[in-house]
N, C-alpha and C positions, 0 to 999 in steps of 0.2 A: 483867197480873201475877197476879192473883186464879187466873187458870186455869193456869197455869206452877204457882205455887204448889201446887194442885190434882195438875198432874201428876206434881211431883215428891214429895207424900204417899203417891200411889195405888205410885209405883215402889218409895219405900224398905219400904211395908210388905207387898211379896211374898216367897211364899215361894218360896228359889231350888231346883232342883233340886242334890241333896247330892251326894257321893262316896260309894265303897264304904267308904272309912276312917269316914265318917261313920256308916254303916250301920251299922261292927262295932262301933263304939263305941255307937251305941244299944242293939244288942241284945248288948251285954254289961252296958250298965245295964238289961236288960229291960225297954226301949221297943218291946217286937216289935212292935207296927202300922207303927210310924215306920219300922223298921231294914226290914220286910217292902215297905213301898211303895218304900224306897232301893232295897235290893238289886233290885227289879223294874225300878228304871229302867237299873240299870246291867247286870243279867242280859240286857236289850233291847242291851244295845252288843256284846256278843259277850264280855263280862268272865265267865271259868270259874268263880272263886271265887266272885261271887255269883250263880251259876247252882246252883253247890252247896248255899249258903247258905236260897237261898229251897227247894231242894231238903231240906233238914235241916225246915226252919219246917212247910215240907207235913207230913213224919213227923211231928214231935213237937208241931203243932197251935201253936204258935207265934207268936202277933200274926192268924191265920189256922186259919180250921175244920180240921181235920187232916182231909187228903186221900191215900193214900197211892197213888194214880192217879197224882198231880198230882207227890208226890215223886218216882216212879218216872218222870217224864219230863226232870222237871227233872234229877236226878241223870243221868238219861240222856246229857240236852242238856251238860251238864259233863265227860263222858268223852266226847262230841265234840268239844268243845274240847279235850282234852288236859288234864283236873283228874282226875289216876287215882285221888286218894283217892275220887271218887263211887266205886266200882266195887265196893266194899268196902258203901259204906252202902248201895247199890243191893240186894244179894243180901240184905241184910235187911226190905228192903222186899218181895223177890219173895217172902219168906215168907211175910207178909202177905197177899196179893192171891189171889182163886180167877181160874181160866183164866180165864175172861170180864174181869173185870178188867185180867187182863197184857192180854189181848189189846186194851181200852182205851187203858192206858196206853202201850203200844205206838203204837198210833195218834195220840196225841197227841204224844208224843215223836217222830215223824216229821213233825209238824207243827211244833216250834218247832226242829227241826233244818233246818229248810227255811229259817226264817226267821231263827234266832239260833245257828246252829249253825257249826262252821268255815269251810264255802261255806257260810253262809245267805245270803239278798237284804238282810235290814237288818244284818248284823253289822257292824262298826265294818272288820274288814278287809276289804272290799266296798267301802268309804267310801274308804281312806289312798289309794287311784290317782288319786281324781278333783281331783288339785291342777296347776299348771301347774307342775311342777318345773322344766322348761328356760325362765328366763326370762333371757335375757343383757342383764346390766346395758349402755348405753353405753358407751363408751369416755370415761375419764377425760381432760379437758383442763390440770387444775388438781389435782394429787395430793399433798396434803401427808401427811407420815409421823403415823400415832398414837405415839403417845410412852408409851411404856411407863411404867405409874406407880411414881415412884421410890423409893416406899418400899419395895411388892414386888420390883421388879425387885433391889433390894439384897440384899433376904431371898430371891430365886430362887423367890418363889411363882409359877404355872403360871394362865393365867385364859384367856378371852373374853368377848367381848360382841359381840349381834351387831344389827343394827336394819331395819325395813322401814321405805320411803318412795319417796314420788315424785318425778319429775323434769321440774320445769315448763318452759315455752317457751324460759327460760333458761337451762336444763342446772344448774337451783339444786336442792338438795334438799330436799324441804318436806314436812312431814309426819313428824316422825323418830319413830318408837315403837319403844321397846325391848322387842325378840322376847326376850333373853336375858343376865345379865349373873353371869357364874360366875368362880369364887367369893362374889366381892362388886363391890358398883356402882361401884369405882374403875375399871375395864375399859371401863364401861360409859363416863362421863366422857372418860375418851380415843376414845374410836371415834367420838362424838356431836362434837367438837372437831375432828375428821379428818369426818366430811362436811358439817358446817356450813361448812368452808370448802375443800370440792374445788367442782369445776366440770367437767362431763360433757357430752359432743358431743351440740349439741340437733339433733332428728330432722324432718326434711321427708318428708312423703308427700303425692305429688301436688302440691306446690307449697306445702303447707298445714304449721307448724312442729305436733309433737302431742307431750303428753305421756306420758309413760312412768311403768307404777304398777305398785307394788307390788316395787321395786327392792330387794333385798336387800343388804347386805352384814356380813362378820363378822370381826372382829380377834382373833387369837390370840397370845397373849403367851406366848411360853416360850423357855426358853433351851434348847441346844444338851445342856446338862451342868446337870442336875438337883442341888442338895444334898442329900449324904445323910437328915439328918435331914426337908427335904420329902417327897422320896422313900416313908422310912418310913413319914411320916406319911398320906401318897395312900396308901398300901399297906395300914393298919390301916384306913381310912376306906370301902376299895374296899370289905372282908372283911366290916366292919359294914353297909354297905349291901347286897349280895349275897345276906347273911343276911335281910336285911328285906324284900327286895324280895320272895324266897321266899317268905316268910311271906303276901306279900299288901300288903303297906304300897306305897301306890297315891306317895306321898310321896317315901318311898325310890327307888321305881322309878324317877317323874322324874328326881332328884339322881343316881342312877345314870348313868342315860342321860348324863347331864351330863358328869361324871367321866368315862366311860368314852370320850366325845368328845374331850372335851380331853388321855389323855393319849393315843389311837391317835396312830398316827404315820400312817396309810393307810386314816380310818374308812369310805371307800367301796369298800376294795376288800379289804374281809372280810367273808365270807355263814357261814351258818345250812345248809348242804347237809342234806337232806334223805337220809338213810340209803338210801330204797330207790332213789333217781335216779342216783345216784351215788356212786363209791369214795371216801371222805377224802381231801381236799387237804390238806398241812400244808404248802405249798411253793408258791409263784407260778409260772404256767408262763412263757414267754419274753413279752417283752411285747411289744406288737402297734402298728401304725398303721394308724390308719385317715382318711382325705382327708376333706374335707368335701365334695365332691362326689361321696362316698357317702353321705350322709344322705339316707332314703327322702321323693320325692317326694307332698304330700297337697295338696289344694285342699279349701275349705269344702267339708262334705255335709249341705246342711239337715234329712235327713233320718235323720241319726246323731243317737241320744240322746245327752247327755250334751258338755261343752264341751272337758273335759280327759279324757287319757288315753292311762295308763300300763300297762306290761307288759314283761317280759324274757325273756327265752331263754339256758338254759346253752348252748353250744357246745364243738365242738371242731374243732380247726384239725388237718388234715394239712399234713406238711413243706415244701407249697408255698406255705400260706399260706388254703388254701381252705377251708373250711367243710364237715367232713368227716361231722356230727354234730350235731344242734340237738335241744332240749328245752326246750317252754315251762315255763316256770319258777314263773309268776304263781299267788296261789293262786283269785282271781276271775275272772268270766267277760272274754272278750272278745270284741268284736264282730268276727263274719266277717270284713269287709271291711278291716279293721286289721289283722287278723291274715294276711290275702292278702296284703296290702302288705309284710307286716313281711317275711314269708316269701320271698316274691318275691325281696327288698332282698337276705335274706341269702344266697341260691341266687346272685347278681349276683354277691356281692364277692369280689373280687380281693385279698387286705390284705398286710401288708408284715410279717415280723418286723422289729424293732428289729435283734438281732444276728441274723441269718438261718442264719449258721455251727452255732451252738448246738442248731437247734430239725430235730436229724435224726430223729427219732419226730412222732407224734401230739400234738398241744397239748392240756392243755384238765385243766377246763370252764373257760372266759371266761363272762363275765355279758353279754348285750349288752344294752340297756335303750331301749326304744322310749319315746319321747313324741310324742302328736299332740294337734295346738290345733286345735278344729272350732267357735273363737268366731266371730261374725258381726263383716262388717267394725265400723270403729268410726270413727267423726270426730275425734272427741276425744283418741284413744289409743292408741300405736302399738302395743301390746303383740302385738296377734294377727296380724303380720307371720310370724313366727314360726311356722310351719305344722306341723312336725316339726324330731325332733331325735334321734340314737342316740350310742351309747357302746358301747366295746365295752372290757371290763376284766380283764387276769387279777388272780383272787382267790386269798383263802385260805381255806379252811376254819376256822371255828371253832364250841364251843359257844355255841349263841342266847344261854346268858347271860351272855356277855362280848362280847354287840353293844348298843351304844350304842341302834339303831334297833328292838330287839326290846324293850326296857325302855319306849321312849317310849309305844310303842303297847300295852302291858301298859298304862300308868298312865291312859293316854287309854280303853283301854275300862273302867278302874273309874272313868271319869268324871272323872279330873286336866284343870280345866281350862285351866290353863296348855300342859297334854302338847298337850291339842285342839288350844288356839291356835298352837301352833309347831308340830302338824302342818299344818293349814288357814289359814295366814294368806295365804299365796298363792290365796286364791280358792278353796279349798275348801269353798264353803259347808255343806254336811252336818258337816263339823267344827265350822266354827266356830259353825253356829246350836246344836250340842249346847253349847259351850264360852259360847255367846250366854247360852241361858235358863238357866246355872246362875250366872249373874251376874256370870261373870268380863268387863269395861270394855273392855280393849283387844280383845276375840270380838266384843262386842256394836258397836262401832263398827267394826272391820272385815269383818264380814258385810255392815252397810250400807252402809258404800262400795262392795263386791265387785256389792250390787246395784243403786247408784245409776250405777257403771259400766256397766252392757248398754244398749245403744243401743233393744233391742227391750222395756227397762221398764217391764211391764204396769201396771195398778192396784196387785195383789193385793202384788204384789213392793215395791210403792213406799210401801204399807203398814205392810208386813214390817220395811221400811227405816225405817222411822219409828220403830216401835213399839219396834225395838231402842235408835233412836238417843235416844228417850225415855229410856228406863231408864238410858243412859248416863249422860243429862244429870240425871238423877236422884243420879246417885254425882259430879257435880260436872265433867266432862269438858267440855274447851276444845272441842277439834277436836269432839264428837259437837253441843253446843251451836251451834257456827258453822257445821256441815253441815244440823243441821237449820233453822236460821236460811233457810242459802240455798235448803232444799225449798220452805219459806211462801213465800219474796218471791218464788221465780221460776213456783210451779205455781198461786200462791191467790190470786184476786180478794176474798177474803173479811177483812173488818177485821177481825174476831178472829184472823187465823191472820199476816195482816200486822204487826198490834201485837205477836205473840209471835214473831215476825219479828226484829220492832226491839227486844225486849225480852233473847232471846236472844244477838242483837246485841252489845248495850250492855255485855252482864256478862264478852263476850271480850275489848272492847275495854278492857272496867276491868283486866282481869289484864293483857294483851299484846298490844303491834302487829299487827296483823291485817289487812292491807287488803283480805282478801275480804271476812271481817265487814262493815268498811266501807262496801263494795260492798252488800251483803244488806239493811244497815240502808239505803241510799241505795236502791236497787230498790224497799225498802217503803214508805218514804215517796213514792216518784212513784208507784205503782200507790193510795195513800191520796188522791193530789192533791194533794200538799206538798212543789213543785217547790221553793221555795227551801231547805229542807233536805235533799231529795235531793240538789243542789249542794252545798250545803256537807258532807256527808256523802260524798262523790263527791271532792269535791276533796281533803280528808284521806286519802280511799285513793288517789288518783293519785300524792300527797306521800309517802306511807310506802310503795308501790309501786316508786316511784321511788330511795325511800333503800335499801330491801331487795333490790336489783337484779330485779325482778319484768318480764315481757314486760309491757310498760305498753301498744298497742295497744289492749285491749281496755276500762282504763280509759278512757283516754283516748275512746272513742268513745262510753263510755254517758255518761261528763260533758256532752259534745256534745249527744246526746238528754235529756237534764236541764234543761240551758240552754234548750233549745228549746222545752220542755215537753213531752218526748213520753216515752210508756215507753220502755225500751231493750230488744231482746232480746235471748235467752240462748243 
């Protein structure tokens, strides 16, 4: 207890990494060290404004020795992202500087444009592809309706809420964390009631039942015919946010993002077209089928970086259906060998208009959107069946700031760490370990499950996984305490990390039924030599396993080895 105690002192007294809203507000109380070291951490994510901002502090010496090298890169590095106010303070900085200088600062500004720039390697949009976006949930066995809650639903308020979790040997869902709950957590309430009790077609590979992680789903409440005065109201709410999000307010941005979700009537099939790639769409072209045995064939490549990954291509379709025109879309890199495949794929397809009659010209542009899963088999976990996945979409044109998906990932590179975690909760871990060390509980606990899942779980990784799931259990977290629970009992011979085993244990079981807990604390005591409370610790998880509809199997066998006196493996 003493060292539990211990760890969770050393957690609550870190300092977390801030946001850019944090920063401006220090350096408008003139905390410039403070607002200078924020702004640096989120200037590193690809965030403009505070690329600007640390660009301003270098001129006017600010929390920082005044450099104006160092301005003239930064302000640089910010009109590569697309912040045109630098452009302006720049030409006053080039007043400043003799040729030797520019020609310094020049060089450095092609150095953090390399790296923090619109293509850089670390910029945050470099990061948003590497999630497993195609993750197809099961098939529902047991589908009860969410019930819309009845007081909004009377008043015609507009909501969602949406949740991640697993799906055990049972087809139960376990593990529910709420990714999102908009306007307010009545939404949330209903969606959470709708999969505590559905039930989902459990999965066999190879003979062997596995479960499935990291299951997404999302309820959207709305009606048909809006009230006027709601209406209204979304409508002054959109204008005030829009306004703020401009400005910079990392806050705004998220809630934007939000709103702008919930009232699209077709959020995935409106883009941001890029001026010089393309004429304006203001009009959907015909719309398109495509078979699913046209979806590009991939098998494992151990020798591809990276697990996940995404990229798309504008198209265009002539009047027979064929593929008359393609344009990678994507604004990072892609690996050759993806990208031969993709290409390949779309030279193949044969595709279908919907109404064929209609589509007597050229189509286009369609979004097509590639997904490839290059995880290593798994024992445990069906997920990486899944090998590839395409789409092919006609969109619309609109301005980026009336997209939902261009707001989120604004607030995510000023370091919104909720935006992180609902970009990267699917196993995006560069998101979520940014969304980890700035303290936000539901990042820090699902980074370390994303890497207590890889079958190939080095040391360094399992580490990683710890050290997060510490901090969680630091801020009080059920699930992060009961995971780390089950790392002691199943990887430690050691009685200190056993007893903190059974100690973290104890404090799930005092909140709530848990029969893994159970399990964790019963693992610790026979690996201690205290076979009769491993039984009786064994036997209460077989009994609450059994109440919660749980694959009981696997209790059931380590009871067996309990009784016997032996350890049980994992």
């Amino acid at each position: 207890m003493k060292r539990l105690a211990l760890l969770i002192s050393s957690v609550l007294s870190m300092s977390a990494f801030a946001d850019a809203n944090k920063a401006m507000d220090l350096y408008l109380n003139q905390n410039y060290q403070q607002a200078f070291r924020i702004f640096q951490d989120t200037a590193h994510l690809g965030h403009a404004k505070s690329q600007f901002n640390i660009g301003v502090q270098y001129l006017r010496g600010q929390g920082v020795k005044a450099d104006p090298v160092m301005a003239y890169s930064y302000l640089t590095l910010a009109l590569d992202n697309g912040f045109k106010m630098a452009r302006q303070a720049r030409m006053s900085v080039i007043k400043r500087l003799s040729p030797e200088q520019l020609k310094q600062a020049e060089a450095k500004a092609a150095q953090l444009i390399e790296l923090y720039g619109a293509q850089g390697t670390d910029n945050l949009e470099n990061k948003f592809s590497s999630v497993r976006s195609h993750n197809p949930t099961p098939k529902r066995t047991i589908n009860p309706d969410a019930e819309y809650p009845s007081g909004l639903a009377r008043d015609g308020v507009p909501g969602f809420a949406s949740f991640i979790f697993d799906i055990d040997r049972n087809g139960v869902a376990r593990d529910l964390v709420l990714l999102q709950s908009y306007p307010n957590s009545e939404f949330a309430d209903s969606v959470k009631e709708k999969l505590e009790n559905s039930r989902y077609q459990i999965l066999k590979v190879g003979g062997t039942l596995r479960t499935f992680s990291n299951a997404q789903f999302s309820g959207l409440f709305k009606s048909s015919e809006l009230p006027q005065d709601i209406k209204a109201s979304i409508a002054t709410k959109q204008k005030q946010l829009i306004g703020q999000a401009k400005s910079g307010d990392i806050n705004a941005q998220a809630e934007l993002a939000s709103l702008l979700s919930l009232m699209s009537d077709l959020p995935e099939h409106v883009v941001a077209l890029p001026k010089e790639k393309v004429v304006a769409a203001t009009t959907q072209p015909q719309r398109i089928f495509l078979k699913e045995s046209q979806i590009p064939t991939f098998d494992y490549q151990p020798e591809l970086e990276g697990r996940f990954h995404n990229f798309s291509y504008l198209v265009w379709l002539d009047s027979s259906a064929k593929i008359s025109k393609k344009v990678l879309y994507s604004k990072h890199s892609v690996a050759e060998s993806l990208k031969s495949n993709a290409e390949k794929t779309l030279d193949d397809w044969q595709l279908s208009y919907i109404e064929p009659q209609k589509a007597t010209a050229e189509q286009g542009p369609y979004l097509v959107e590639f997904f490839y899963n290059n995880e290593p088999r798994n024992q445990r976990f069906s997920n990486y069946l899944t090998r590839s996945h395409a789409t092919i979409k006609s969109i619309i044109n609109q301005p980026k700031e009336l997209l939902a998906d261009y707001w989120r990932k604004e607030a995510a590179k000023g370091g919104h760490a909720e935006s992180l975690f609902l970009l990267g909760a699917n196993c995006n871990v560069p998101l979520l370990s940014i969304a980890a060390e700035n303290g936000y509980v539901p990042a820090q606990v699902q980074a370390a499950k994303c890497l207590l899942h890889d079958p190939n779980l080095s040391n360094d990784q399992q580490e990683q996984a710890k050290a997060w799931l510490e901090m969680a259990v630091g801020q009080g977290n059920i699930i992060a305490k009961r995971e780390l629970a089950g790392i002691y009992a199943r990887t430690s011979n050691m009685r200190s990390d056993l007893e903190l085993a059974i100690s973290l244990g104890e404090q799930v079981v005092d909140e709530q039924d848990d029969p893994w807990a159970l399990e964790y604390i019963a693992a610790a005591y026979a690996k201690l030599g205290q076979f009769e409370e491993a039984v009786d610790k064994q036997k209460q998880a077989v009994k609450q396993a059994w109440s919660k509809d749980y694959f009981m199997e696997p209790f059931e066998q380590r009871l067996l080895s309990y009784e016997n006196s032996e350890i049980a493996p994992w």
